[in-house]
C-alpha positions, 0 to 999 in steps of 0.5 A, spaced: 500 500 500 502 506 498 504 511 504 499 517 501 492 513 501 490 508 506 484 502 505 478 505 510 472 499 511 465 501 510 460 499 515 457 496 508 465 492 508 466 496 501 473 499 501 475 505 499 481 508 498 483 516 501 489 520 502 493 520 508 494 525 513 501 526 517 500 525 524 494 519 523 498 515 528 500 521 533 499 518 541 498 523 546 498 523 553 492 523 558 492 526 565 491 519 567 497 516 565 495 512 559 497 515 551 492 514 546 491 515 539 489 522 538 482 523 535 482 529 531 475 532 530 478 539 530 478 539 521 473 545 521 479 549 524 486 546 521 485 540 517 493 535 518 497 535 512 496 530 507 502 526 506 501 527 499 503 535 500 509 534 505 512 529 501 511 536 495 513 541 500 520 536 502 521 536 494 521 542 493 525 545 499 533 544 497 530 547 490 528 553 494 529 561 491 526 567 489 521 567 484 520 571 478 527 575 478 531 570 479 537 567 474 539 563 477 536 556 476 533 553 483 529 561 482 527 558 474 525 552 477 521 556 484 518 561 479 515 555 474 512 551 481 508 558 483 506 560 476 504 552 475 500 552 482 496 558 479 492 552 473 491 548 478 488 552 482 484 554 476 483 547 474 480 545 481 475 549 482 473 549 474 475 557 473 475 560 466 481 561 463 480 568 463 479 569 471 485 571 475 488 566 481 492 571 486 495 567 492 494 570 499 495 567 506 487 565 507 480 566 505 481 572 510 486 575 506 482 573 499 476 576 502 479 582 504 483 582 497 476 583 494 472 589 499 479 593 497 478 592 489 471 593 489 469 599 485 466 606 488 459 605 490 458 597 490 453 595 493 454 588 498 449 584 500 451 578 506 447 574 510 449 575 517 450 567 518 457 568 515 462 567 518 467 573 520 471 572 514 465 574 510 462 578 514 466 583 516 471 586 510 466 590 507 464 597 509 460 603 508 453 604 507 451 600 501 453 594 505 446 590 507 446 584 512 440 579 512 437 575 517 438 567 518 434 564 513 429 559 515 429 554 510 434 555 502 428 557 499 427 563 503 435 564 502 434 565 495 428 569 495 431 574 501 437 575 496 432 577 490 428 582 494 435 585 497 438 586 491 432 589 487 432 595 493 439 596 492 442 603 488 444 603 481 451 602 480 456 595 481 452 589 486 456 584 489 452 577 493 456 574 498 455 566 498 457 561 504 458 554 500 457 551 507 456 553 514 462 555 518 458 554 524 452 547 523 455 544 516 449 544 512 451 546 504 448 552 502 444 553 495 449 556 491 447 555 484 440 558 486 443 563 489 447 566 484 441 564 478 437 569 482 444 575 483 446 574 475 438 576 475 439 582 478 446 585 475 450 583 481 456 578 481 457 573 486 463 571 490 463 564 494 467 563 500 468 556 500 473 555 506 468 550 509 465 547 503 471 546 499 475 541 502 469 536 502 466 537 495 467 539 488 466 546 487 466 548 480 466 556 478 463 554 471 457 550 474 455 554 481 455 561 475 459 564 480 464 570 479 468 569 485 471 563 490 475 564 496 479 559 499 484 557 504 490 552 505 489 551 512 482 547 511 484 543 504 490 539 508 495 544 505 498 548 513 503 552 509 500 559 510 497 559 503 489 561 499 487 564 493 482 569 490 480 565 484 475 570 480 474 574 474 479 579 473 475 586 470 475 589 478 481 586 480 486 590 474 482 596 476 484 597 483 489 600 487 494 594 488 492 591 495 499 591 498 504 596 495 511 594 495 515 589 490 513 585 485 506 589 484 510 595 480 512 595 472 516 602 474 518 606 480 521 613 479 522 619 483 516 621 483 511 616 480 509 609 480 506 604 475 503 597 477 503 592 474 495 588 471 494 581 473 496 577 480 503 580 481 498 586 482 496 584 488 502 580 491 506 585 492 513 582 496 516 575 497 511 570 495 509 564 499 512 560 495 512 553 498 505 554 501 503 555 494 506 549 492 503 545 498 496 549 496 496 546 489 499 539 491 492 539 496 488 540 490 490 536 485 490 529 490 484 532 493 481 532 485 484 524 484 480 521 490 474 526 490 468 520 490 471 516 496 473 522 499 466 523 500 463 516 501 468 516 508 465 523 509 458 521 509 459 515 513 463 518 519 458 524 518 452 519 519 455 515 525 456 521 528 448 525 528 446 517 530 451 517 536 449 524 537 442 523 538 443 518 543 446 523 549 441 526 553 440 533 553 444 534 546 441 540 542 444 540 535 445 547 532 442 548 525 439 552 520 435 548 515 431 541 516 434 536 520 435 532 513 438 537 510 445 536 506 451 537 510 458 536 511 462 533 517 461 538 521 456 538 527 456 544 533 451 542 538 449 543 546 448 539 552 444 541 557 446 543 563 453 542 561 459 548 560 460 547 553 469 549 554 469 544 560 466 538 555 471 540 550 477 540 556 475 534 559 474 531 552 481 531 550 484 531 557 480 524 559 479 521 552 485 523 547 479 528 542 480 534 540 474 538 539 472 546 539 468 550 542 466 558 543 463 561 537 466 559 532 469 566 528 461 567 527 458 571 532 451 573 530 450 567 527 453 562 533 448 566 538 442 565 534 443 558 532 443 557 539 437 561 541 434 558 535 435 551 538 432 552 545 438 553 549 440 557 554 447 555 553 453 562 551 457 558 547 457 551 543 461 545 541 463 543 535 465 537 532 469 536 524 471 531 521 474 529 515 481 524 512 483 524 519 478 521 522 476 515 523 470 510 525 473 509 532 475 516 533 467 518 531 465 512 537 470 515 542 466 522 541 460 518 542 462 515 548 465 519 552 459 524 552 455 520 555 459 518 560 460 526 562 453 526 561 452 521 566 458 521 572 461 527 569 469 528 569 474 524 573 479 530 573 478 538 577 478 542 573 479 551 574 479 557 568 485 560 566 484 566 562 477 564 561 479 557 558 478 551 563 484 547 563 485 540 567 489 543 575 496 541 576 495 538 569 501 533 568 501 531 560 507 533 558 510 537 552 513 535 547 521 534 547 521 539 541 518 545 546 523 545 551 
């Protein structure tokens, strides 16, 4: 078997084949004594690296040099590897040939990348159950927020009537692909239909959606894609902006510096059109290498990747319908299509205490809090009844494993019922395990 994909039984006993992670026998220390194989079911925040990409990313290292202006050749073959990684990007999310992909460091930058190069008098509309990265880089008085829609059809008919109030002039739709906070997929194609009806462009954040399902720019009609490195299995500091190029050669660069000029004198500067217009500075190049090798291996295990995801997707919800006092936070219908993620409640239980004991008693990483997503977080828990400040989140994805789905499952209900076997006490508003002693990794000192 090849060190990139591992063999993963079905509950129906057919294999599938999906690509690898780093770290898939990693062990960590419990405060009991004991060391366990860690269940990561933290993907929605940092997907681990596919093997795949770490064994680019050493490839490329000893050729490592300045891209672009470079004569020597390590900086001829750097320069290949990052303008390459740009069709591949492209490839990957079905992007015309005529669209622009410009690196950046995350969804974050891309989406900031984007409110900088929006022309004067651009109309935005956002739902407000966007997650901050599409929520908060767009300013001024033509920005308009719609409340959290109860069902997609009722999504689709908010954003028509929006747009047809908004002003004359340039419009712009902000589209989640997937939830940030409950997973559940959002009706992108529709959803661009009906801002292509209005005269208004769209852009789709898909930093949720794309490590689990293809996207496809051709397909959704949509104008722009945002995504991150760090969520596609690539931790190497790198995302993009893929979309069309009119707006984006038009704006003022969205860093000054080298590599975004054509010609520098005295008194004046000339930039360049394109993607170096925005990439100003030394390029991340390895990240971007990393980036592209993620999406091409994604690309190549696409069906499977998928299978493995529903599976653990509808163990998990069955699981987790079995624990007492559990309210599951969601937008839709409860059989509404979804990625492996799911935040949820317990009853009388406090969700930072129970993401502490999970991993300290039982080897899980899980999140809690608000998930970068606020408004939406605070209205979803009051939507599902609870009288909860901050919820737990569970996101699985090729790290994940039946038995780490199992253990979840297991461990909530034993907190649920005996509750946890370890004192805990709140440092900085966090609850940590007292006199905790796991101990560190030698590589921290």
């Amino acid at each position: 078997m090849s060190s990139a994909v591992i063999d993963i039984p079905t509950q129906s006993n057919v294999d599938y084949r999906i690509p690898a992670v780093v770290g898939r026998s990693l062990q960590v220390p419990l405060v009991t004594g004991e060391r366990i194989g860690y269940a990561n079911l933290d993907h929605g925040a940092s997907a681990p690296c596919l093997e795949p990409v770490q064994s680019a990313v050493n490839e490329l290292l000893p050729w490592y040099a300045s891209v672009h202006r470079g004569a020597g050749f390590a900086s001829q073959v750097c320069t290949r590897v990052y303008e390459g990684a740009r069709d591949k990007l492209r490839d990957f999310v079905g992007a015309r040939r005529t669209d622009s992909v410009i690196f950046t460091r995350n969804t974050t930058d891309a989406l900031n990348l984007l409110g900088r190069a929006l022309p004067r008098g651009t109309s935005v509309v956002v739902f407000d159950t966007e997650h901050h990265a599409a929520l908060l880089p767009w300013g001024g008085p033509r920005v308009r927020r719609l409340p959290a829609p109860e069902t997609p059809a009722e999504a689709v008919a908010a954003l028509d009537a929006a747009l047809a109030e908004c002003p004359e002039g340039p419009r712009l739709a902000v589209i989640t692909g997937a939830s940030n906070v409950t997973g559940e997929v959002w009706p992108v194609a529709e959803l661009a239909k009906v801002a292509r009806r209005r005269g208004a462009r769209t852009v789709l954040d898909a930093a949720q959606l794309a490590p689990h399902r293809p996207v496809r720019i051709g397909e959704l009609d949509v104008d722009y894609v945002a995504i991150s490195g760090h969520k596609l299995y690539a931790p190497f500091g790198a995302g993009a902006l893929i979309g069309r190029a009119d707006w984006l050669n038009a704006a003022e660069p969205y860093l000054a510096g080298g590599g975004a000029t054509r010609l520098v004198q005295e008194r004046s500067v000339s930039w360049t059109t394109g993607p170096e217009r925005h990439e100003a500075g030394s390029p991340n190049t390895v990240g971007v290498h990393a980036l592209a090798k993620a999406c091409e291996t994604l690309a190549v295990n696409w069906s499977d990747v998928v299978e493995h995801e529903e599976t653990l997707l509808r163990r998990l919800r069955a699981g987790l319908r079995g624990v007492p006092g559990l309210r599951e936070l969601r937008l839709f219908d409860a059989d509404h299509d979804r990625v492996g993620v799911v935040s949820f409640t317990i009853d009388g239980q406090d969700p930072g205490l129970l993401a502490a004991a999970l991993s300290a008693e039982h080897g899980i990483g899980v999140r809690d809090g608000l998930f970068c997503a606020h408004v939406a977080t605070r209205r979803l828990l009051s939507r599902a009844g609870s009288d909860a400040e901050r919820a737990v989140r569970v996101s699985v994805g090729l790290g994940t494993t039946l038995e780490h789905v199992d253990r979840l499952v297991n461990a909530l209900r034993r907190l649920v019922a005996v509750g946890p076997i370890w004192r805990y006490e709140q440092v900085d508003g966090r609850w940590v395990p007292a006199d905790d002693p796991r101990p560190v990794p030698d590589f921290l000192g």
